[in-house]
N, C-alpha and C positions, 0 to 999 in steps of 0.2 A: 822770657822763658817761664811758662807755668811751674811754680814750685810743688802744686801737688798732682801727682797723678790721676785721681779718679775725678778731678775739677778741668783736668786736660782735652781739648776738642780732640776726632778723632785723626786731625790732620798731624797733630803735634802728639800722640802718644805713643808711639813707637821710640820717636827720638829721645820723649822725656824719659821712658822706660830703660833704654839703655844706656843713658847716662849713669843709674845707677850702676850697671854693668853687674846687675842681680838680681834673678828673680825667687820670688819664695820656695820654697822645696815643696812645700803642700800642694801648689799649684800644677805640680808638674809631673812627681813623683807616679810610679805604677802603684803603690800604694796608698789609697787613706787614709788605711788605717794607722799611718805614722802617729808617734803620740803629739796630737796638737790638741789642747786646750779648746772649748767654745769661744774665751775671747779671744783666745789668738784667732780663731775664725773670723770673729766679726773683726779683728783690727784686721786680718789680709782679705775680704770682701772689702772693708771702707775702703782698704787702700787701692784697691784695683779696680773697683765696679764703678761705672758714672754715667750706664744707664740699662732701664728695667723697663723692658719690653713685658705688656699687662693687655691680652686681648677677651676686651669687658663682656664684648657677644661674639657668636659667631657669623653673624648678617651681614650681606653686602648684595648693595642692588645691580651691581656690575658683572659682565662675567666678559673680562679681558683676554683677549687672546694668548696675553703674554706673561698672565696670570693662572696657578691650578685654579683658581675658582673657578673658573672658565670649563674644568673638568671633574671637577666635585662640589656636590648641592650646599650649596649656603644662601640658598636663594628662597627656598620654599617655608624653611622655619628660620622660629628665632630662639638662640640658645643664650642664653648668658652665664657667664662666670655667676658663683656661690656668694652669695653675705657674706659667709665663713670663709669662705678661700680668700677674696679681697682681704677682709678685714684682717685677716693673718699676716700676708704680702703688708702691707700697709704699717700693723705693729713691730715686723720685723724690723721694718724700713726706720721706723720712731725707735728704735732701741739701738738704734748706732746714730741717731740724728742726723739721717742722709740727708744730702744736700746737693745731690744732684739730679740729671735729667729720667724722668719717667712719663715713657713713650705711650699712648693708650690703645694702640691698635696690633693688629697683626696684619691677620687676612682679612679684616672684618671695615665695615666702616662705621666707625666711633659715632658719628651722628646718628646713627639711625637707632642707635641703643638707649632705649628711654629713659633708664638710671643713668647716663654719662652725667645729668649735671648731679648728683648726689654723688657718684664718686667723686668727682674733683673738688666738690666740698667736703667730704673727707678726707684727700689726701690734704687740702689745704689746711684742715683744723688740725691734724695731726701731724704733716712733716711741711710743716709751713716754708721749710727752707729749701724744699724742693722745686725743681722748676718742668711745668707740666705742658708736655708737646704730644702732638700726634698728628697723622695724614690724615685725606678725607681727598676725597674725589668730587666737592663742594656742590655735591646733588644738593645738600639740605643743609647747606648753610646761607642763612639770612640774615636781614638785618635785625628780628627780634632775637636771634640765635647766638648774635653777638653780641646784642644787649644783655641777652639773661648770661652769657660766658661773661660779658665787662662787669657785671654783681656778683658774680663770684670771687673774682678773682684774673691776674695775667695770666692767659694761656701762650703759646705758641699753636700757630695753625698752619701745615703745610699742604696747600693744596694742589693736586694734580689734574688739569682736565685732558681727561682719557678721548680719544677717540673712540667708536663705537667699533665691536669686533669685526666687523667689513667694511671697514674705511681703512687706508693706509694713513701713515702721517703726511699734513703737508701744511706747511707754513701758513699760507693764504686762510687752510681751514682753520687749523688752530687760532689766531689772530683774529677769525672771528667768530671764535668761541673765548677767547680772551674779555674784546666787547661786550659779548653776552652776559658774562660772568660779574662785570665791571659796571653792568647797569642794574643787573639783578639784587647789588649791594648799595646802588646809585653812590656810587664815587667815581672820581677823573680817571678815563682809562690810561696806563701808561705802562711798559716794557722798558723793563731796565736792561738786558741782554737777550741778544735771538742770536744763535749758530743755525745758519741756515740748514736745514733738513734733519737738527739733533736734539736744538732746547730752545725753551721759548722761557726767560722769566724775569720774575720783577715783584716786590714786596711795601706793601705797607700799613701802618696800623691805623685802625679804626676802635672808639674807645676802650683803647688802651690795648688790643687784643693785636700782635702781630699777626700778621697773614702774607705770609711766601706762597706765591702760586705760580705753578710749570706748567709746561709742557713738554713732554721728553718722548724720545722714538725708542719706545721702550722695544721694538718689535726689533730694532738693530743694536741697542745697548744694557737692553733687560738681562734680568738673572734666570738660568733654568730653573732653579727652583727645585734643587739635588736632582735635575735630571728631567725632571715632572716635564718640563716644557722641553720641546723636543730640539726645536729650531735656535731655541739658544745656545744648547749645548757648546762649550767652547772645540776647537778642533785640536788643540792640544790639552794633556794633563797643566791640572795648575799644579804651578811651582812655589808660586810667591807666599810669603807667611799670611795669616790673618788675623787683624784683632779681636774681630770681633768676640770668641769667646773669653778672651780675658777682661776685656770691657762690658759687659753685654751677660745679664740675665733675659731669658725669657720665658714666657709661661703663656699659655694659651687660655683659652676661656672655659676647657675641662680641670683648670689647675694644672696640668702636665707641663713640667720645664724639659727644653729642649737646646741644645748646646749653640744652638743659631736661629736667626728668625728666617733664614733662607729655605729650614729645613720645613716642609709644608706636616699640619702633623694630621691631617686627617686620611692621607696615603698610607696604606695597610702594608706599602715594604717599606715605610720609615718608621713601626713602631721600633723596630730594636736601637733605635737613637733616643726614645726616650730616658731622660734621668730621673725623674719619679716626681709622685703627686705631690702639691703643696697637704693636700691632708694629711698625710704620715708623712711628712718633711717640713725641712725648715729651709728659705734661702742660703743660709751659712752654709748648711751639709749639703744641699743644693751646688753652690759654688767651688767649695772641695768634696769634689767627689771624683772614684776611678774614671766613669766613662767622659767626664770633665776634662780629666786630666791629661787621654788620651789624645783628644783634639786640641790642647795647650800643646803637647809635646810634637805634634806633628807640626802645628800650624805659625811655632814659633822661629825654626828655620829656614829654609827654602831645600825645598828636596819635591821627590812629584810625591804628589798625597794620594792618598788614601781617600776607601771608602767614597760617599757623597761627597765629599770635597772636592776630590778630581774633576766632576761636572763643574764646578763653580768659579765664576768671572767675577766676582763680589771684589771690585776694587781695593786696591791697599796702596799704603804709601812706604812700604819697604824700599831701600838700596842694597843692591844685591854687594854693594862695599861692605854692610853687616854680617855677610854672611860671617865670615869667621867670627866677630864676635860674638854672633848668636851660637856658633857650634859651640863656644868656648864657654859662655854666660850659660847654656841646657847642662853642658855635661858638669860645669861644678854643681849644679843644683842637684842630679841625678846621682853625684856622688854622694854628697849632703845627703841627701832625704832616705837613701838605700844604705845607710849604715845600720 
C-alpha cells in the first residue's frame, strides 16, 4: 500500500484516499475564503496533487477526428507558453520540493515546440525530484531526439500512433505502423499486448529514455472532450466519481488553469470553467479555490453530475460499495469547513 498520497498511481488513489476516511475542508467547502493559511495550502496541494498538466505550445500537426483539434486551429500557428508563466509554475513547484509526475502537453504536441528541451532542463535543475512524462503522436521523434532527451536527463515518453482522420481503426493497419515506427528508431519490433479491434501496445527503453507506444480505437473508447466531440458523447449521464481534479493541476499554454484536461480550453462555451491565469495567481490559490471546489464536491460521490461532466466517460476506478462512505467522508468535511 502506497503510504503517501500524492506519490499514489492513479489506480490506487481512491482507495488510498479513503483509508483515511477524510478529506480536507479547504478542498471542498463552498467557500475559500475559510481561514487557511498559505502553508496550510501548500501542505494540502503537496498532499493531494501528483501531477501538473503544463501545455508548452499550442501546435499540433494532427487534427484527429476524435480530437477538437480536429475543429479548432492549432495547426496554422505556433503559440507557446510565457518565460514568466513557466518559470513561475516551475518555482511554485521548488517551494514545496515536488516530487512528483509533470505532464508536458495538453492539446499540443510537445515535440514540435522548439523550447521542450530547455524546459525540461529547467524543470530538472530546479525540481530535480520530479519525474517528467508527456504524449506525442511520435511524428518527430528520432533517434537524435532521443539522444539530445538521454543528455538531459530520464524522460517518460508515451506514444500514440493515430490513424489518419479517414481511415478507421484496424489491426492489420496499425501493426504496420507499429513496424514503421520501430524501424524509424531502428530497434527490434515487438507488441507486448494487442485486444483485437481496441489496443495495440508494448514499451521499451532506449538510452535510458522509456517509451510506451499504443495504439487505441479512440473513435470507440475516446473522451467527448465536454461534449466538443459529438460521437463520443456517452448515452447516459455520468454517475461515477472522478479524480482527477483532486489529483491533477492543469494550465494550458495561455497560463489559464482549468479544473480538468478533458475540458478543451480554446472552446468559447468553456470559458466560464476557467479558474484563472497563472500571472495574477498562484498554484496553491489555484488548487483551493470556489470553482475548484465545486467539481471536488460533485465528483467525489456518485450522483449524476453536472455541468460538462455529464458528457464525460473519463474512466475511474471507484466501487459504487463507497458510496456511503463518500456520502458520509463529504458531509463531515462540509460540516467542518461551513462553521
Amino acid at each position: 500500500m502506497y503510504k503517501e498520497l500524492h506519490k499514489t498511481p492513479g489506480a490506487g488513489y481512491w482507495k488510498r484516499l479513503l483509508l483515511e476516511q477524510f478529506i480536507e475542508p479547504a478542498i471542498v467547502c463552498q467557500k475559500d475564503s475559510m481561514a487557511i493559511t498559505d502553508n496550510e495550502k501548500l501542505r494540502v496541494f503537496k498532499k493531494y496533487v501528483n501531477i501538473i498538466n503544463i501545455e508548452t505550445s499550442s501546435y499540433c500537426n494532427r487534427k484527429c477526428n476524435y480530437c477538437p483539434v480536429s475543429q479548432y486551429d492549432r495547426y496554422s500557428e505556433k503559440k507557446y507558453m510565457s518565460d514568466i508563466v513557466f518559470t513561475k509554475i516551475i518555482n511554485d513547484l521548488r517551494s514545496i520540493q515536488y516530487n512528483s509526475t509533470l505532464c508536458l502537453n495538453l492539446y499540443n504536441e510537445p515535440l514540435a515546440d522548439n523550447h521542450i528541451f530547455d524546459r525540461i532542463k529547467q524543470i530538472k535543475k530546479s525540481i530535480p525530484n520530479s519525474l517528467i512524462f508527456f504524449n506525442s503522436n511520435g511524428d518527430y521523434l528520432t533517434v537524435p531526439i532521443i539522444e539530445k532527451l538521454s543528455e538531459i536527463g530520464p524522460v517518460i515518453i508515451n506514444v500514440t500512433l493515430h490513424q489518419k482522420p479517414d481511415e478507421e481503426y484496424n489491426d492489420e493497419d496499425r501493426i504496420k505502423h507499429f513496424r514503421k515506427f520501430f524501424k524509424k528508431l531502428n530497434i527490434p519490433f515487438k507488441i507486448d499486448t494487442l485486444i483485437p479491434e481496441k489496443t495495440i501496445k508494448t514499451s521499451f527503453k532506449q538510452n535510458g529514455i522509456k517509451i510506451m507506444v499504443n495504439a487505441i480505437n479512440y473513435n470507440e473508447s475516446g473522451n467527448s472532450r465536454s461534449g466538443i466531440i459529438k460521437h463520443l458523447i456517452p448515452k447516459q449521464i455520468r454517475t461515477n466519481p472522478c479524480l482527477r481534479p483532486f489529483r491533477e493541476i492543469t494550465i494550458d499554454y495561455n497560463g489559464d488553469s482549468w479544473p480538468c484536461c478533458n475540458i478543451f480550453p480554446d472552446a468559447p462555451q468553456n470559458i466560464n470553467y476557467k479558474i484563472a491565469n497563472l500571472q495574477d495567481s498562484n498554484l496553491f490559490d489555484i488548487y483551493i479555490n470556489e470553482k475548484m471546489n465545486y467539481f471536488r464536491r460533485m465528483l467525489f460521490i456518485f450522483s449524476e453530475k453536472e455541468s460538462i461532466c455529464k458528457f464525460c466517460s473519463d474512466p475511474d476506478n471507484s466501487e459504487i460499495t463507497s458510496k456511503k462512505q463518500r456520502d458520509e467522508i463529504l458531509q463531515t468535511a462540509m460540516n467542518y469547513g461551513e462553521k
